[in-house]
C-alpha positions in Angstrom: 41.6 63.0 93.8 44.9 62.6 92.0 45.0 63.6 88.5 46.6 61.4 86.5 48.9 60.1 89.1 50.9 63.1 89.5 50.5 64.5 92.9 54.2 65.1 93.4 55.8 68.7 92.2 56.0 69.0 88.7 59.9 69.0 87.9 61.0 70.0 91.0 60.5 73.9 90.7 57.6 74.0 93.2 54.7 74.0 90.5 51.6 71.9 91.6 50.1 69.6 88.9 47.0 72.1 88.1 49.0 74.9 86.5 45.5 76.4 85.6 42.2 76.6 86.9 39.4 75.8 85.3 38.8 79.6 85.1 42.1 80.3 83.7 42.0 77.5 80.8 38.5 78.8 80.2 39.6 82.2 79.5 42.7 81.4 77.5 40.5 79.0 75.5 37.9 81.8 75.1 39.9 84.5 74.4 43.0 82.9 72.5 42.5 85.2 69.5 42.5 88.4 71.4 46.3 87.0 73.4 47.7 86.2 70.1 47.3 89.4 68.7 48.6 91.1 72.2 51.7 88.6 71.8 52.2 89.7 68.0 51.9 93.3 68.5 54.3 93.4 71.3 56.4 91.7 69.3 56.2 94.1 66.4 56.8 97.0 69.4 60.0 95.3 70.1 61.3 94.2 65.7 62.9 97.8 65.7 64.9 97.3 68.8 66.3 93.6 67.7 66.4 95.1 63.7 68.8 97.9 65.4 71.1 95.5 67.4 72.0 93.7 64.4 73.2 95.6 62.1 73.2 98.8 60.0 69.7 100.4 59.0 70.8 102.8 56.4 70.2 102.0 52.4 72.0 103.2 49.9 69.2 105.5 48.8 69.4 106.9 52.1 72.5 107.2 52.1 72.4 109.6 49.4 69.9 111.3 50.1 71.8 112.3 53.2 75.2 113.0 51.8 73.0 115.6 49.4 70.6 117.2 51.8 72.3 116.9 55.3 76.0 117.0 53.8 77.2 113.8 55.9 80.7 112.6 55.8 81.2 109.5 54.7 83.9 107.3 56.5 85.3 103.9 54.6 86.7 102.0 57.2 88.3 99.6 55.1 92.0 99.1 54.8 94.6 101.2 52.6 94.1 98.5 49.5 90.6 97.8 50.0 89.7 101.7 49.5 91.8 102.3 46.6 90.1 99.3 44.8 86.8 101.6 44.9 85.1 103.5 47.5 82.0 105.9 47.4 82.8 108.6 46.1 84.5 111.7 48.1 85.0 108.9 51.3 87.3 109.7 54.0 89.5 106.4 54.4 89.7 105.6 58.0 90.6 101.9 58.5 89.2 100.5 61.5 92.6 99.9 63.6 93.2 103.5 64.0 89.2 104.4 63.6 88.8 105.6 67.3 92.6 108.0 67.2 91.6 109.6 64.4 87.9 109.7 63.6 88.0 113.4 66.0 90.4 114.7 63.8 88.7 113.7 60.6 85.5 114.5 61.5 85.4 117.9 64.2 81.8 118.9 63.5 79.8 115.6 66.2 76.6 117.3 64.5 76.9 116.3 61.3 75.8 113.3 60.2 78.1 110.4 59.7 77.8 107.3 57.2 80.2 104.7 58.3 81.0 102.3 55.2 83.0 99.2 54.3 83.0 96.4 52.1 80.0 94.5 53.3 79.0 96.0 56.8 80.0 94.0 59.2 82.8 96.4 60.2 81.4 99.2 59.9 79.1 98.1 62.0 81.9 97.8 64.9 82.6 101.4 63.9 79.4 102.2 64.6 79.8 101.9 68.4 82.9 103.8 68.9 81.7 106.6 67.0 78.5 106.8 69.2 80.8 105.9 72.0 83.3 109.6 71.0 79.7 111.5 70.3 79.1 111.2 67.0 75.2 110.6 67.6 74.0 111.1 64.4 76.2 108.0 62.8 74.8 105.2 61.2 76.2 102.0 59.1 75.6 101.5 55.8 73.5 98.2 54.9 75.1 95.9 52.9 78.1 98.0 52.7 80.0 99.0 49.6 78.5 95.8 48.3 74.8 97.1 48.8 76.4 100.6 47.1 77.5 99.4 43.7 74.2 96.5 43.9 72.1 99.9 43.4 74.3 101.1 40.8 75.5 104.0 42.8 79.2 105.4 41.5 82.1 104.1 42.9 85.9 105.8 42.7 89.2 104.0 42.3 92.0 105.4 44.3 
């Protein structure tokens, strides 16, 4: 008995025309609620890991509470004329071309932790992995950047 016509391989990758069994549809018909919520809270397992990848985790209010409790440096990455325009306050100024030479010289304590800033984040974001790449494991990217920094109407200081 051919079911609906098809008794050839279904798009040439060796799958039959029954993909299921009876049993199979069956269960997934029966138990559709309990495989949505397996798919959904794998999927919330994995939201940290694809959060992570894309970009700086670290608020503002973080931030600070960092800089006052763990004493982190904080490194702007942007260029000469972007950090005199306004940076947070006591920054390092580090611009990103020479980030990797000079970050070990800056910076000698790898324990301490490390907020890497710029204007919106995306940078500092690039900074990110070379510091982890020297050793600096406890540095993170600011979210949003200097832009998320004066949005919570944290000081900024002109150079």
């Amino acid at each position: 008995m051919r079911n609906c016509g098809l008794s050839r391989k279904l798009l040439g990758l060796g799958l039959s025309d029954k993909v299921f069994t009876k049993e199979q549809m069956k269960f997934i018909l029966d138990n559709w609620m309990l495989i949505g919520i397996a798919l959904a809270s794998g999927a919330m397992l994995f939201w940290p890991v694809f959060k992570s990848a894309t970009g700086g985790t670290l608020t503002p209010t973080a931030a600070v509470q960092l800089i006052n409790r763990e004493k982190a440096v904080v490194i702007d990455i942007c260029e000469a004329n972007e950090f005199a325009a306004g940076h947070v306050g006591g920054a390092k100024n580090i611009p990103l071309s020479q980030f990797e030479n000079k970050l070990p010289g800056a910076v000698k304590n790898k324990a301490l932790p490390l907020i890497l800033v710029c204007q919106s984040g995306a940078r500092s974001n690039r900074a990110l992995d070379i510091a982890k790449k020297l050793g600096y494991e406890q540095a993170q990217s600011l979210n949003g950047g200097l832009n998320a920094w004066r949005a919570a109407n944290l000081p900024v200081e002109k150079a």
